[in-house]
N, C-alpha and C positions, 0 to 999 in steps of 0.2 A: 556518834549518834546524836541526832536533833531531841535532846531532853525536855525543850520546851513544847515540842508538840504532844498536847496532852488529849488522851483517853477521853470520851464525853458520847452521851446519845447520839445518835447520826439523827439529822434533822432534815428536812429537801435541802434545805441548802447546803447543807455539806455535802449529800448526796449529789447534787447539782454539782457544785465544784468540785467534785473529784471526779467526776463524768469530764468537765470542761478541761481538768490539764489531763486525763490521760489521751483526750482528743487532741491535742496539743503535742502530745509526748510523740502520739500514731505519726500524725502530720509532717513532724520532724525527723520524720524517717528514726526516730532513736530506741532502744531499747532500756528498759530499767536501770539493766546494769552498765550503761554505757552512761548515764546520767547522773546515776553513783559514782561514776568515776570522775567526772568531768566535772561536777560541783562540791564534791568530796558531801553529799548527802549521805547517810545511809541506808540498804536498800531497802532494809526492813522499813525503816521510817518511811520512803518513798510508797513501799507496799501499801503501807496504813493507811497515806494520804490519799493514791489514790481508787482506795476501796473502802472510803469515809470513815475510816477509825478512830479520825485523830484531824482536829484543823490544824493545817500547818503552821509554823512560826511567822510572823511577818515576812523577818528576811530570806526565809525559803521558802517562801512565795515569788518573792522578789526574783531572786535568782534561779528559781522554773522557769520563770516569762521569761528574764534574760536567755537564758538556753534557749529556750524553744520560738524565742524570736520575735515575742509581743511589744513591737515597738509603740503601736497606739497607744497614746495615752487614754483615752474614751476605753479603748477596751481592758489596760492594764487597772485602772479604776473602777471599773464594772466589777472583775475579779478579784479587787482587795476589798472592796464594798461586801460582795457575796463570800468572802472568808470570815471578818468582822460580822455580818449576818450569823453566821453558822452556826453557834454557840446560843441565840437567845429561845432557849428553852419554855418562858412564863412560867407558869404557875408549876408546871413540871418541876423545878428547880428545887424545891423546898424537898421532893421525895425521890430527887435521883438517889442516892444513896442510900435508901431504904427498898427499893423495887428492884427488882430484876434486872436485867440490864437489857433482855429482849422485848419485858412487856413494857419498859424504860420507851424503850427505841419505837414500839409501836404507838403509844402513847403518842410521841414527840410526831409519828407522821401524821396518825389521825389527827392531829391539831390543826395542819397545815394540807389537810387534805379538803376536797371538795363534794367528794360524795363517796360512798362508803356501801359496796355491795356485801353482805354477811350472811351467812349460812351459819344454822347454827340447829345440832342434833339432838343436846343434851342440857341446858338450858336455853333461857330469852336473854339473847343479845344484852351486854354491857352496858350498851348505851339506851338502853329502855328497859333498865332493871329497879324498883322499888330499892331503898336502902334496907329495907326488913330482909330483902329474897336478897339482892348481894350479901348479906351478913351471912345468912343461912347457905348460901352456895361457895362460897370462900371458907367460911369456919368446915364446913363437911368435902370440901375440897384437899386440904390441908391441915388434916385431924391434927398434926402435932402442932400445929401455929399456937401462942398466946394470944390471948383478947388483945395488947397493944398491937400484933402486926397485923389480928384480922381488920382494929378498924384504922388503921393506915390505908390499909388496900380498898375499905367499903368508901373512905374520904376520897383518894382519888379515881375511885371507878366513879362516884360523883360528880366530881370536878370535870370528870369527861363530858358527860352529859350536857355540861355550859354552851359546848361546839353545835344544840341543838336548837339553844333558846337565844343565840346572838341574833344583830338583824341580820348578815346575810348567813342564815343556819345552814350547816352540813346538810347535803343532801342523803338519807339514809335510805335503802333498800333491803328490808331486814328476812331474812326468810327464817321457818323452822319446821322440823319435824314435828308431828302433832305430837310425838311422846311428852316434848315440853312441858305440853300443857296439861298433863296428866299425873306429869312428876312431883308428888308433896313434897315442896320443898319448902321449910322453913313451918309447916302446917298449916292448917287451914285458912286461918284470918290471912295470914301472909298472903298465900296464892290467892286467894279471891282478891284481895288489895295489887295484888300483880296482874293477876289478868286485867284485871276493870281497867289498871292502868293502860296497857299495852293495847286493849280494844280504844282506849279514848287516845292514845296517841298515834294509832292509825289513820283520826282523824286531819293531822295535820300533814299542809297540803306537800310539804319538805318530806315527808316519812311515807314510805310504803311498808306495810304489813303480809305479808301469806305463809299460808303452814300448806304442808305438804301433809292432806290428809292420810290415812292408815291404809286406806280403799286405797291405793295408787301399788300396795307391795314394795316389793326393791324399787331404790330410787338411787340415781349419781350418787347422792351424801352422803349414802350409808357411810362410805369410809370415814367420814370425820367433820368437823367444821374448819371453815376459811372466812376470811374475807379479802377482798379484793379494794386496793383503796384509789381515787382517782385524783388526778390533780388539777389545779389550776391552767399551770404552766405546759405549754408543749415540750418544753425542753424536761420536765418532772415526765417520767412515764411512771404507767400502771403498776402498784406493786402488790403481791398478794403475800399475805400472813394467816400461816399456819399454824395450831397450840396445839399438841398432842402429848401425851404421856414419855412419849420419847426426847420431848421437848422442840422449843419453837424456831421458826424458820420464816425466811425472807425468800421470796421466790422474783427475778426480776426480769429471766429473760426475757422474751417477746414471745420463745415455745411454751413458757410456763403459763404465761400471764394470758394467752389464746387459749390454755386448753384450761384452766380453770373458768374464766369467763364462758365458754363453753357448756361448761358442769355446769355454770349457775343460770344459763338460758335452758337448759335444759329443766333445770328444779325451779324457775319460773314457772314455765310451762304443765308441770308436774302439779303445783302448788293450785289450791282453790283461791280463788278471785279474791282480790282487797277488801270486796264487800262479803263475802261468802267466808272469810277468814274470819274477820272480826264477829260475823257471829256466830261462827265455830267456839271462837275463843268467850265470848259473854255466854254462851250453851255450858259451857263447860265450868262457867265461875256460877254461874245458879244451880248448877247442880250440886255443887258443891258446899252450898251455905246451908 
C-alpha cells in the first residue's frame, strides 16, 4: 500500500488530476486492477487517486505515466506540476482539522471557483452573512457546540467572504426564499444589520440578489438548498453541493449538474427582480426596527 499518499481537502486541482490519469488509465485500454498488478500499486490507493482522495506520491505518479504511456515531457511536467498544485489549500490550511471534512472540501472549491449559483430556504447565503447572524445561525444550528467551535466556524465563514472583495471577485448569484427574511435570527438589531447588509450588497455589480416571494406558493426549492459552483477552467466542470440534515454531498455528473441548474432557472424565473428584491428585503428591515 502507497502510505505516503495522504488523505487532504480535494481541491480543482486534485480533482483535475485525478480526472487526467483515469483519462489516461480509459485510453490504455487498462483496468484498475490490471494496473495494480503491473505496478504493484495498491488498488485501494489507485481508487483514492483517482477519485481525489488522496495526491499521489511523486513516484506513483511517475510510474502511472510510465504505464500508461506519457512519454512527453511537456505533458509529464504539466501533470507533476498539477500534482504539486493539489495540496495548496491558503488560508484554509490553519482549520482543516477543525472543520468538517465536506464543508473542508467545499470551502477549498469555492475558493478556486468563479461564480457561485446558491439557493438557499432557510437562511442568507454564507457568503453575504453579517458575523452577528453567522454566530446566531451556527450557535442555534448546533445547540451542543462550545463558544470555541462556534467562533472557529463564524472566523472561516468570514474568511470566505475575502473571495468577494479580491480584484477579480467571485461571481455570486444568490437566491432565497422570502422565509429568510422573516426568520429572527439572532434578534432584532441583528437582522436589521443583516438585511440593510444583503440589500447594500445587492448593489455590487459581481453579486446578484432575489427572493422568491411567498405569492409565488410551491416553488423547485422547496426541497432544500444547493449551490452549484462554476470554474475557470474547461477542463474543471460544474459541480453542485448539497447540506442537508442527512448530511452533505458532491453532485458531478453532467445529469446532476443539468437538472439542478435547471431547478435554479426555474427559481430565477420564480424570484422577484434584483431591484424588486432589494426592496422587498429593506421593506422588511424597517418594519422591523
Amino acid at each position: 500500500m502507497d502510505l505516503s499518499a495522504r488523505r487532504q481537502p480535494p481541491t480543482v486541482r486534485l480533482r483535475r488530476l485525478a480526472a487526467e490519469l483515469r483519462g489516461l488509465r480509459t485510453a490504455a485500454s487498462l483496468t484498475r486492477e490490471e494496473v495494480s498488478e503491473q505496478t504493484n500499486i495498491n488498488s485501494a490507493t489507485l481508487y483514492r487517486i483517482e477519485t481525489a482522495k488522496v495526491r499521489p506520491q511523486r513516484r506513483t505518479l511517475l510510474a502511472l505515466l510510465d504505464k500508461y504511456g506519457v512519454t512527453d515531457e511537456t505533458r509529464r511536467n504539466e501533470l507533476i506540476d498539477l500534482s504539486k498544485q493539489a495540496t495548496q489549500l491558503g488560508w484554509l490550511q490553519a482549520f482543516e482539522s477543525e472543520l468538517p471534512d465536506e464543508y473542508t472540501a467545499y470551502i477549498s472549491f469555492e475558493a478556486e471557483a468563479c461564480g457561485v449559483r446558491n439557493y438557499e430556504c432557510l437562511f442568507v447565503p454564507g457568503l453575504l452573512q453579517t458575523e452577528d447572524y453567522a454566530r446566531a445561525v451556527i450557535a442555534g444550528a448546533v445547540p451542543i457546540a462550545d463558544d470555541g467551535y462556534v467562533e472557529r466556524r463564524v472566523e472561516a465563514r468570514l474568511k470566505r467572504q475575502a473571495s468577494l472583495q479580491k480584484d477579480d471577485p467571485l461571481n455570486l448569484w444568490a437566491i432565497m426564499d422570502e422565509a429568510v427574511l422573516h426568520r429572527m435570527v439572532g434578534g432584532t438589531k441583528v437582522m436589521v444589520e443583516q438585511l440593510t447588509a444583503l440589500a447594500n450588497a445587492s448593489k455590487q455589480p459581481h453579486i446578484v440578489v432575489q427572493v422568491v416571494p411567498f405569492s409565488v406558493g410551491a416553488h423547485p426549492g422547496m426541497p432544500g438548498s444547493f449551490a452549484i459552483m462554476d470554474f475557470p477552467e474547461t477542463a474543471d466542470p460544474d459541480l453542485v453541493y448539497i447540506d442537508s440534515m442527512a448530511g452533505e454531498l458532491f453532485l458531478e455528473r453532467d445529469a446532476d449538474v443539468r437538472r439542478f441548474t435547471v431547478i435554479f432557472e426555474h427559481l430565477r424565473a420564480a424570484a422577484l427582480s434584483p431591484v424588486d428584491s432589494a426592496r422587498l428585503i429593506r421593506e422588511v428591515a424597517d418594519r422591523m426596527k
